[in-house]
N, C-alpha and C positions, 0 to 999 in steps of 0.2 A: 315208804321204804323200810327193809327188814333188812338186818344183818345177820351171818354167822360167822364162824371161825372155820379156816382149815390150819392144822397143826404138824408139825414133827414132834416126836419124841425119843426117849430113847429110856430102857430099865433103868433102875435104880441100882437094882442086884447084880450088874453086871451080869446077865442070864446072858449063858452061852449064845443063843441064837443073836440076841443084839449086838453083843459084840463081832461074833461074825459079818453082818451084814453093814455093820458102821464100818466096819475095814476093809469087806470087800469094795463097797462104796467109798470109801476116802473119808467117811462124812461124821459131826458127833449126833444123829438121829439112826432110827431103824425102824419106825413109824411112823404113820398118819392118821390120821384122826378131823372129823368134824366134829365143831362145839357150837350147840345153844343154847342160849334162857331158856330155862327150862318152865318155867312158869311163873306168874307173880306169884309171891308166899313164899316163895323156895328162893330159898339164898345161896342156891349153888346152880351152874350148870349142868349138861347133859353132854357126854361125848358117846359118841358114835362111830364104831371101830370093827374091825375084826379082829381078834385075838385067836390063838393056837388054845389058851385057855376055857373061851368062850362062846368060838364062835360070833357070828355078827350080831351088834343088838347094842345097849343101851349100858351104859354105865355113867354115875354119878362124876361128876369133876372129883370131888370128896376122895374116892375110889380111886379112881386115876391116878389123881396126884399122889396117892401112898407109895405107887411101885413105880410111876414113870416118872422121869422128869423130860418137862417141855424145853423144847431150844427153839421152836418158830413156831411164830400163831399168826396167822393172816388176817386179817378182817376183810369180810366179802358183803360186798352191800348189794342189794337187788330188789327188785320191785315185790311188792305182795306177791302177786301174782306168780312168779318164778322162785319166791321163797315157798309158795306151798307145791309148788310143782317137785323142788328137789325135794323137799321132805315123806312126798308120795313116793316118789322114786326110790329114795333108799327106805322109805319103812317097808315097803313090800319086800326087801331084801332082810329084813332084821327076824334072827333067829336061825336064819343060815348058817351052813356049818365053815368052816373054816378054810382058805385053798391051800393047803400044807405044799400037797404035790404041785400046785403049780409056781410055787418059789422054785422046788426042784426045776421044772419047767423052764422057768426064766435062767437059770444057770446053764441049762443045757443049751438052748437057741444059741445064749451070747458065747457060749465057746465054739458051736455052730457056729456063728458070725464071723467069729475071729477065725476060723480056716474056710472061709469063703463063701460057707452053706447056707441058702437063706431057709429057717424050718420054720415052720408056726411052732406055738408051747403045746407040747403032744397032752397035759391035764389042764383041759380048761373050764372044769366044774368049780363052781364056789368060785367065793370073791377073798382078794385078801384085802390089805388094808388099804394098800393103793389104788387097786381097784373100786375098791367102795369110793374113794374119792376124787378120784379120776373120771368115775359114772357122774358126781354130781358137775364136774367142772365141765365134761361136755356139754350139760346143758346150759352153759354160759358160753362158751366154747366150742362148737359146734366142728370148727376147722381142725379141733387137736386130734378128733377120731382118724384126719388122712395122715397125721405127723408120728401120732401114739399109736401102742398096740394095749390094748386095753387088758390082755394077759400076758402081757410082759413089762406093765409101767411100775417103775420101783420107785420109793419113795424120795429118791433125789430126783427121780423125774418130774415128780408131784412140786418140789419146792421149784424146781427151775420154773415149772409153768407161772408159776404162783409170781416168783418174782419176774417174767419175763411179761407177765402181764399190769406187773407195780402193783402188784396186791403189798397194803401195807404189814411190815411185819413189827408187830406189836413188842416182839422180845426181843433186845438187843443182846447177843453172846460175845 
């Protein structure tokens, strides 16, 4: 058996975009993120994200921790077997650029929503953060692909799933 992390966070800087998104959510996060051992020797881990700064790809915990602070870390335990599966999965996505326009997107549907309109998310290139994580939770998950829309899941989506399946959350706030 192999573990990783899925997380919330939220700036440090109080950067414009995060505070938008933790208000328009109700919530004190505005990200997600996967964390793991990153190797023996290395006394730090690995997160796994999509940033507007970076694009999708790899950053130290070290890193991380300077400009974000965490508010939920889940522990996800799985067989070998489905630990290298998701890890195939999102590395082939690492170094992707970033889905800016599809946040726009997900704003647009749910105001759609709210006067009646059912629309798909009209940008649905690139992954953002919840995407990237919501891909590996499918493959635990199989059934969230007919409940989620996988370019519209936002990162309170990410935590409901998280706690509605008792993924333990390592951070008490």
């Amino acid at each position: 058996m192999k573990y990783f992390y899925i997380g919330c966070s939220r700036s440090k800087g109080n950067k414009i975009g995060s505070v938008l998104l933790q208000k328009y959510m109700g919530e004190n996060f505005s990200h997600t993120f996967i964390e793991y051992d990153t190797m023996r020797g290395v006394e730090d881990n690995t997160i796994y994200h999509s940033t507007m700064s970076s694009g999708v790809g790899y950053w130290s915990n070290y890193q991380f921790e300077k400009i974000n602070e965490k508010s939920n870390l889940y522990k996800v335990e799985v067989s070998d077997e489905m630990f290298k599966k998701i890890r195939i999965k999102i590395h082939k996505l690492a170094g992707g650029q970033y889905a800016w326009w599809q946040n726009i997107g997900i704003t647009i549907v749910e105001i759609a929503q709210n006067m009646g309109y059912d629309i798909p998310n009209p940008f649905r290139e690139h992954e953002n953060c919840s995407e990237l994580v919501f891909l590996a939770l499918v493959e635990l998950h199989p059934e969230l692909k007919e409940r989620y829309n996988q370019n519209t899941v936002r990162p309170d989506h990410i935590r409901d799933i998280l706690e509605e399946y008792n993924y333990e959350n390592l951070i008490k706030e």
